[in-house]
C-alpha positions as CSV (number, residue, x, y, z in Angstrom):
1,X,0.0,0.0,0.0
2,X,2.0,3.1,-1.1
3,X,-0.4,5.4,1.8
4,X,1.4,2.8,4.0
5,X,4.9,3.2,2.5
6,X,5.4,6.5,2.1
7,X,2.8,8.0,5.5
8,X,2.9,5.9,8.4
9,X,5.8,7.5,9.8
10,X,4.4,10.6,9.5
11,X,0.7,9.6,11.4
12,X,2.4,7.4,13.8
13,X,4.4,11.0,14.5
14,X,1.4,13.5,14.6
15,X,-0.2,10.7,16.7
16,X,2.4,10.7,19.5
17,X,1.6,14.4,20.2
18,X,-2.2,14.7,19.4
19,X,-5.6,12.8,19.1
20,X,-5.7,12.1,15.2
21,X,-9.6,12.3,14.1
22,X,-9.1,10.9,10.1
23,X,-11.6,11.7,7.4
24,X,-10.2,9.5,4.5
25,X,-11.9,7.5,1.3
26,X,-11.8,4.0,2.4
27,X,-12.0,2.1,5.5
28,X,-8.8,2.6,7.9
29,X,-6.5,-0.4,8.0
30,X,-2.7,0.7,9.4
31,X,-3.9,3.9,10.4
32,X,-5.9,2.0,13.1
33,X,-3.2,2.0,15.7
34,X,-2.8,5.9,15.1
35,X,-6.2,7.3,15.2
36,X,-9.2,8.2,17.7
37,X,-11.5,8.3,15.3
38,X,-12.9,8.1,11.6
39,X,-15.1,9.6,8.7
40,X,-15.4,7.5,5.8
41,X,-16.6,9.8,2.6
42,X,-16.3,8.7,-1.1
43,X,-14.2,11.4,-2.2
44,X,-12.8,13.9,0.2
45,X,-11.9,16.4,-2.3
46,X,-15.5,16.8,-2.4
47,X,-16.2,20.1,-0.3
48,X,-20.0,19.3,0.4
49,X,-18.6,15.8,1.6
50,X,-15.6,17.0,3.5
51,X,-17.6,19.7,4.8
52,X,-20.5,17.6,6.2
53,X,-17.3,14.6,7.8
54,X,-15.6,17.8,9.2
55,X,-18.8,19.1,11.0
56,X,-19.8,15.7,12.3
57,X,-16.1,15.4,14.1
58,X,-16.4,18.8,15.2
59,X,-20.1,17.8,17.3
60,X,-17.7,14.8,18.9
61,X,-14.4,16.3,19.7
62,X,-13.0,20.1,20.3
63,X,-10.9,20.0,16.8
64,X,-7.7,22.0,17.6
65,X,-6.5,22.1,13.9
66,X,-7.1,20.0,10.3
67,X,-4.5,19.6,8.1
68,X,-3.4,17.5,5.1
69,X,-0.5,16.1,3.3
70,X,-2.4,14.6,0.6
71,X,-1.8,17.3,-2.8
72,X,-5.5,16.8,-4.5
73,X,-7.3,18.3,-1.0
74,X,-4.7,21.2,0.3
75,X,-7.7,23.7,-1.4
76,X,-10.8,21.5,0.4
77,X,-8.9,21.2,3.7
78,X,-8.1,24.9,3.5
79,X,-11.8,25.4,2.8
80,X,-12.9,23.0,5.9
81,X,-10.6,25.0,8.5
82,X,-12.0,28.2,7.5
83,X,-15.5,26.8,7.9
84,X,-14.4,25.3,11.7
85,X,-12.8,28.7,12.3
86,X,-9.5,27.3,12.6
87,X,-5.7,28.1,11.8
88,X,-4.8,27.8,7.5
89,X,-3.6,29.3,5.2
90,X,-6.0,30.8,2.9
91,X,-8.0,28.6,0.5
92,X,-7.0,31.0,-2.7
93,X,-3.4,30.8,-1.8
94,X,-3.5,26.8,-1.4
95,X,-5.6,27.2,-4.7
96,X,-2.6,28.9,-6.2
97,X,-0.1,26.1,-5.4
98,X,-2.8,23.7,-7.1
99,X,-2.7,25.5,-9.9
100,X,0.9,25.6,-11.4
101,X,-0.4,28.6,-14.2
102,X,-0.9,30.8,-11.5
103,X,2.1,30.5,-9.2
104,X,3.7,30.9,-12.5
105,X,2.0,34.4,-12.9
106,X,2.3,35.1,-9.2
107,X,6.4,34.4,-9.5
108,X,6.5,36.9,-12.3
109,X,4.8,39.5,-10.8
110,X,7.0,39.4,-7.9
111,X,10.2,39.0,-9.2
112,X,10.9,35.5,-8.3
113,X,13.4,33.4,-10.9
114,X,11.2,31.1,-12.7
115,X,10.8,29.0,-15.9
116,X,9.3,31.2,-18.9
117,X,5.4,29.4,-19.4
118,X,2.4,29.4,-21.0
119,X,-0.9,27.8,-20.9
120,X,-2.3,26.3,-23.9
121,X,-5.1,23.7,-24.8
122,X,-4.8,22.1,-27.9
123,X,-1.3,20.7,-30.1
124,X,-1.6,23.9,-32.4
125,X,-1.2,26.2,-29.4
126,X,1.2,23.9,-27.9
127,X,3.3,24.1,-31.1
128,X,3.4,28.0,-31.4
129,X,4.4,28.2,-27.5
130,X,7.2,26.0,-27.7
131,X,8.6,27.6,-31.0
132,X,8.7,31.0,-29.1
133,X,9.7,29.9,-25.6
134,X,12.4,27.6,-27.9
135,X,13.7,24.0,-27.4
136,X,13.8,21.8,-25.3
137,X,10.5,22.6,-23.4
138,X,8.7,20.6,-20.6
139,X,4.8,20.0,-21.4
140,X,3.2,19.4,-18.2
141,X,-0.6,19.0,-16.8
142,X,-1.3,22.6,-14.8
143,X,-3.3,20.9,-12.0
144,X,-1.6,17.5,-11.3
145,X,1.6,16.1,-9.1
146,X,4.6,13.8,-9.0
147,X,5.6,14.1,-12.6
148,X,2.5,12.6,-13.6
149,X,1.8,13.9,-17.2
150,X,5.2,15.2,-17.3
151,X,8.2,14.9,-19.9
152,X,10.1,16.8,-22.5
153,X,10.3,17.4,-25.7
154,X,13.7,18.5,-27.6
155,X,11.7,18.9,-31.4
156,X,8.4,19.2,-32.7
157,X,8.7,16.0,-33.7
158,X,8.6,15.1,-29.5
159,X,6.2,17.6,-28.7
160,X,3.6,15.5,-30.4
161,X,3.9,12.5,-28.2
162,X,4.9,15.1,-25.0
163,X,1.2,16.6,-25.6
164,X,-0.4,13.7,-25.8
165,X,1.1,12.4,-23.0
166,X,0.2,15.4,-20.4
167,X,-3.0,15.6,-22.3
168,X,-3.8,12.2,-20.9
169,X,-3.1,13.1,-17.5
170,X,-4.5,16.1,-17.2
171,X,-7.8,15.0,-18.4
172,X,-7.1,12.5,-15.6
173,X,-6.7,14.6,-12.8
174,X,-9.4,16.2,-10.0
175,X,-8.5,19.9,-10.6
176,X,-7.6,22.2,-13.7
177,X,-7.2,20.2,-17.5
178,X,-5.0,22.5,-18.8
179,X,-1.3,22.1,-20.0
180,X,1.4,24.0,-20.2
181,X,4.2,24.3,-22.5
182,X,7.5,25.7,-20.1
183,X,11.0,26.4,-20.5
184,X,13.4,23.4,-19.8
185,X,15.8,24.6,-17.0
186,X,19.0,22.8,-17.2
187,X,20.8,21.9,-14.5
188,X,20.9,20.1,-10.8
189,X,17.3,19.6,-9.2
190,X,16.5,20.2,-5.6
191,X,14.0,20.7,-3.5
192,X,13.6,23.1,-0.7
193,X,11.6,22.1,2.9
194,X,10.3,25.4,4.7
195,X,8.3,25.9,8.1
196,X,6.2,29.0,7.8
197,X,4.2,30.0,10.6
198,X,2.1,33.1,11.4
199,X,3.8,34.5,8.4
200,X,7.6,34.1,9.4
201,X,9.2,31.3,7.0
202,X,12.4,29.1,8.3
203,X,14.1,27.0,5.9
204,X,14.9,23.6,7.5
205,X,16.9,21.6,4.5
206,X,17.9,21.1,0.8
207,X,17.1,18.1,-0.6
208,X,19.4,16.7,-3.5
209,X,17.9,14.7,-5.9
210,X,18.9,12.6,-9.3
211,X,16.5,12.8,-11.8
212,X,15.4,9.7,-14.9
213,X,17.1,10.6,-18.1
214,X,14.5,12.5,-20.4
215,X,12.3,12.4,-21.8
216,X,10.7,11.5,-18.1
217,X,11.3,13.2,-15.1
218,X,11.0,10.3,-12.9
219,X,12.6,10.8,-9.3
220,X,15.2,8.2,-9.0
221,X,17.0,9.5,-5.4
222,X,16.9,11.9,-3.0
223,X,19.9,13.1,-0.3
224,X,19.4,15.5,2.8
225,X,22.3,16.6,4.8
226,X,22.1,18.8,7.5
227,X,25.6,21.1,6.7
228,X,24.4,21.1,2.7
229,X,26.6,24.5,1.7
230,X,23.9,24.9,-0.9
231,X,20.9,25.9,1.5
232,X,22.2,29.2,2.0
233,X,22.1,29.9,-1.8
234,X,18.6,28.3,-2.3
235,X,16.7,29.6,0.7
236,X,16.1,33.3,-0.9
237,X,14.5,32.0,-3.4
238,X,12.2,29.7,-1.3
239,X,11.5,33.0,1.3
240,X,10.9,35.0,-2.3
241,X,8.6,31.8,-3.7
242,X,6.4,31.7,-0.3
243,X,5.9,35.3,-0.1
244,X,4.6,35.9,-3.6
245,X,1.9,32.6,-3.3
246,X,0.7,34.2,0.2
247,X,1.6,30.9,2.2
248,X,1.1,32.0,6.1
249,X,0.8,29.2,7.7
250,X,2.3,25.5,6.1
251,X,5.3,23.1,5.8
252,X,6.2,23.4,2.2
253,X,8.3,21.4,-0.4
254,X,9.7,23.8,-3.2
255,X,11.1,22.5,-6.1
256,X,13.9,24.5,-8.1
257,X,16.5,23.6,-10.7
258,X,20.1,25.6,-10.3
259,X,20.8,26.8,-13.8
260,X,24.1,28.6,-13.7
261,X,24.3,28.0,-10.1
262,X,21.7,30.3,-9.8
263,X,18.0,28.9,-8.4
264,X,15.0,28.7,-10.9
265,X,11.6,28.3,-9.3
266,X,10.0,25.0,-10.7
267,X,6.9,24.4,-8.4
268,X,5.9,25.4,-4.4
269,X,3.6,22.3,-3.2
270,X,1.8,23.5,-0.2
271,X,2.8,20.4,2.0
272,X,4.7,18.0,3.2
273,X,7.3,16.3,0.8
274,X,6.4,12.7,-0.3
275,X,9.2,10.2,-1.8
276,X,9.9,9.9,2.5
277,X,12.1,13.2,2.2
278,X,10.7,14.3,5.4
279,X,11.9,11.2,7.4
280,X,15.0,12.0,5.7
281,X,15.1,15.6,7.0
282,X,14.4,13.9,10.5
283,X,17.2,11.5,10.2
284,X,19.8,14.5,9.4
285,X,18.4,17.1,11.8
286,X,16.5,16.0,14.1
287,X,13.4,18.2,12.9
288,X,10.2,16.6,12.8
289,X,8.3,18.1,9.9
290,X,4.7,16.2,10.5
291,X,4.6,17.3,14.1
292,X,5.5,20.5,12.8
293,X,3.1,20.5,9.8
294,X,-0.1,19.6,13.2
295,X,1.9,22.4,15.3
296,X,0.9,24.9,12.6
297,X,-2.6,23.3,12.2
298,X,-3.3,23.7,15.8
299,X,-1.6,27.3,15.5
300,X,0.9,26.2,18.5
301,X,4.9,27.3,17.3
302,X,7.0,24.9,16.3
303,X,10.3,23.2,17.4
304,X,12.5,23.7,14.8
305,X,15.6,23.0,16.7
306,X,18.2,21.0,14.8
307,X,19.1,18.0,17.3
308,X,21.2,15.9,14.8
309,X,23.9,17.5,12.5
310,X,24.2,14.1,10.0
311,X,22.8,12.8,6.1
312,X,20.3,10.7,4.9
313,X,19.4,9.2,1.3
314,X,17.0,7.2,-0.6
315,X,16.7,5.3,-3.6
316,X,13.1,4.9,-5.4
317,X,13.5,1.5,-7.2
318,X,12.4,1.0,-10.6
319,X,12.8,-2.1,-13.6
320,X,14.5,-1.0,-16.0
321,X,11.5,-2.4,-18.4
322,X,7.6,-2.6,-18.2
323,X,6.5,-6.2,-17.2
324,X,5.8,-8.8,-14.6
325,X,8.5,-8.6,-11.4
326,X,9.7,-12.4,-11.1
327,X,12.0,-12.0,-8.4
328,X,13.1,-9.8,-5.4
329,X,15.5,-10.0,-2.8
330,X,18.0,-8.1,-0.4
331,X,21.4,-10.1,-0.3
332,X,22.4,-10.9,2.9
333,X,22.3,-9.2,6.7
334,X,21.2,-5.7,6.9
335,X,24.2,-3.1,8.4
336,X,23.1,-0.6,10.6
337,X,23.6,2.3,8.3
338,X,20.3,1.1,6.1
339,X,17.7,2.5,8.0
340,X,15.3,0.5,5.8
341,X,14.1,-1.1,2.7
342,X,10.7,-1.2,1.8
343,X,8.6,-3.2,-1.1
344,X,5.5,-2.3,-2.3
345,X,5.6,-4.6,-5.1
346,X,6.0,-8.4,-5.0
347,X,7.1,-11.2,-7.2
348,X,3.8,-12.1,-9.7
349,X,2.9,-8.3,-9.8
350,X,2.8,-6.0,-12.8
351,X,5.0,-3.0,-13.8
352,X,4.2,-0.4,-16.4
353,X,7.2,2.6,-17.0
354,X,6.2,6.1,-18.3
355,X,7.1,5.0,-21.3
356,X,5.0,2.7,-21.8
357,X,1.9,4.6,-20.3
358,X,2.4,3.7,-16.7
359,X,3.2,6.2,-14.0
360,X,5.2,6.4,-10.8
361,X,2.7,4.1,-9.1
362,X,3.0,1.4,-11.5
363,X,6.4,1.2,-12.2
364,X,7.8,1.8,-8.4
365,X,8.8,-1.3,-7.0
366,X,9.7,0.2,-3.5
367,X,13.0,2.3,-2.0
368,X,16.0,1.8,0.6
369,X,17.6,4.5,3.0
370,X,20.6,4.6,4.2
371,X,22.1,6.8,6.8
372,X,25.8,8.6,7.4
373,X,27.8,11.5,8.8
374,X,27.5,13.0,5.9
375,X,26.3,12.6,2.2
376,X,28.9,11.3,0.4
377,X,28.8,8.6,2.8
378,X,25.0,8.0,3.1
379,X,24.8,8.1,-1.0
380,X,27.8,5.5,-1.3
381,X,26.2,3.3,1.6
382,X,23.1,3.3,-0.8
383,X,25.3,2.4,-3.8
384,X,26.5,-0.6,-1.7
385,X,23.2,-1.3,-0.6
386,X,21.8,-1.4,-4.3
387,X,24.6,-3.5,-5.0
388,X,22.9,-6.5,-3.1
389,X,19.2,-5.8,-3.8
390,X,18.2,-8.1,-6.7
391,X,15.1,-8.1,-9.3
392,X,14.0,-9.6,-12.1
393,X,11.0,-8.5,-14.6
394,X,9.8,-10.7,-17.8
395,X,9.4,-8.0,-20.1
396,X,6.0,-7.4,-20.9
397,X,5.1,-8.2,-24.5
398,X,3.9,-4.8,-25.7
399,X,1.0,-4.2,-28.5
């Protein structure tokens, strides 16, 4: 279960400091350990449905805070505090980081380095934005997350297939069906973690990150360290990024590309990072970003007191072709330095790459982290630790 794999750890830590009341889509199962209580609704990006879930609690319990980590209901959530009277950021600004067109607009209009972009909706539009933007450009869904929908295109013979293939997931997605057609910043990728409360934003860690080889932008690894040199040329920007959206009140994961050595704004997400990034900022500092992120919630000021000055890193595993995983194992006895290794697929089950029309969640087969002083040392314990994990797929027999 990839809620399971990529979550627990942060309920099981917002549930050590705080009654946990859950409104979620289907019956709990792990979360049952961590919660007080429970709303099932069909669809909780459904404001009438969240609404009425929300009100019910309220009649129960003396709700200090709501809060999510889950990208498709930062606006409804936002929405459902306002109606309870409690803390949040404002719904339009939440609806801003939703909508990557208008942070895009917002960046501009404040100054804060971005990637030139425009919003199209059909091939013909796409074609005459990427001819004046100029290749390569990036064609991604405007309302949608985790690189789903999004890949690059180097010629207009590319941007066809590029089009389609955001076209797909946009149409796809809970929110906005547009696409946009962006510039393609080239260089390093990294993502920014920030605490912003009542206003006042402190950034807690850089996250490095390796990237798939294009045309996908697939996350393939991710490396915290809590002396990074490069946070205090990336945490401008991120201050500059937060201010222009309106964010007030949130933990959020900015994504930027250094282009030159200079930081390019690609995306502010309004929450907690996924991919486990914030068990890796815990690892390193000591900083506890979901307790942090139910602080906030419950307008109560956070501890953002490094107690750890180490690295962490993960690998996200992936076949290297679409088809039916045969075989998995982890070689031998585990060292101490990796923290752990997690499947979420198994031997019999399918797996579908980008390429081949899957997505993230059906090519992922699960991920590893190791631990170390420092990041050279936590990304070659990975290395060593990928060296022993073993898979085999049968390629799938494609039509």
């Amino acid at each position: 279960m990839e809620a399971e794999a990529y979550r627990a750890s942060c309920l099981q830590s917002v549930a050590a400091a705080y009654d946990v009341l859950l409104i979620t889509s289907e019956e709990p199962s792990w979360e049952v350990p961590y919660i007080r209580d429970c709303i099932v609704v069909a669809d909780p990006s459904d404001l009438a449905a969240l609404s009425a879930a929300g009100r019910a609690l309220a009649e129960r319990y003396d709700i200090a805070g709501v809060f999510t980590w889950t990208e498709w209901y930062l606006v409804p959530v936002a929405r459902l505090a306002r109606q309870l009277d409690l803390p949040t950021t404002a719904p339009e600004v939440m609806q801003a980081c939703r909508n990557k067109a208008t942070a895009r607009s917002l960046f501009a209009r404040h100054g804060v380095p971005s990637a030139a972009s425009t919003s199209v909706d059909s091939l013909r539009e796409a074609t005459t934005a990427a001819e004046q933007i100029g290749y390569p450009v990036v064609l991604k869904p405007a309302g949608r997350a985790a690189s789903v929908g999004v890949s690059r295109a180097d010629t207009p013979e590319q941007l066809l297939a590029a089009y389609a293939f955001a076209d797909r997931a946009a149409r796809q997605g809970q929110e906005s069906a547009g696409i946009l057609v962006e510039e393609y910043l080239d260089g390093p990728e990294v993502s920014v973690e920030c605490v912003t409360y009542r206003g006042e934003t402190t950034v807690v860690a850089v996250t490095r990150k390796s990237i798939s080889a294009p045309p996908y932008f697939e996350q393939l690894a991710h490396t915290v360290d809590a002396d990074d040199p490069l946070l205090a040329t990336v945490a401008p920007t991120a201050r500059a990024a937060i201010h222009a959206l309106g964010i007030t009140d949130s933990v959020s994961h900015i994504e930027m590309r250094l282009v030159d050595g200079r930081p390019r704004l690609i995306e502010v997400n309004g929450r907690i990072a996924g991919d486990m990034i914030s068990h890796l900022v815990h690892l390193a500092t000591g900083i506890d970003l979901a307790r942090t992120a139910a602080d906030i919630a419950c307008d109560r000021t956070p501890d953002l007191a490094p107690t750890r000055s180490s690295a962490a890193a993960i690998r996200l595993l992936y076949p290297e072709t679409s088809g039916t995983l045969t075989h998995l194992d982890f070689d031998g006895p585990r060292p101490p330095w990796l923290e752990r290794i997690h499947f979420h697929r198994h031997p019999g089950d399918p797996l579908l790459l980008p390429a081949d029309g899957g997505h993230l969640f059906t090519a992922r087969i699960g991920y590893l982290i190791t631990t170390g002083p420092n990041a050279i040392s936590a990304d070659t314990r990975a290395a060593m630790a990928l060296d022993r994990l073993h898979a085999r797929v049968e390629p799938a027999v494609m039509a």
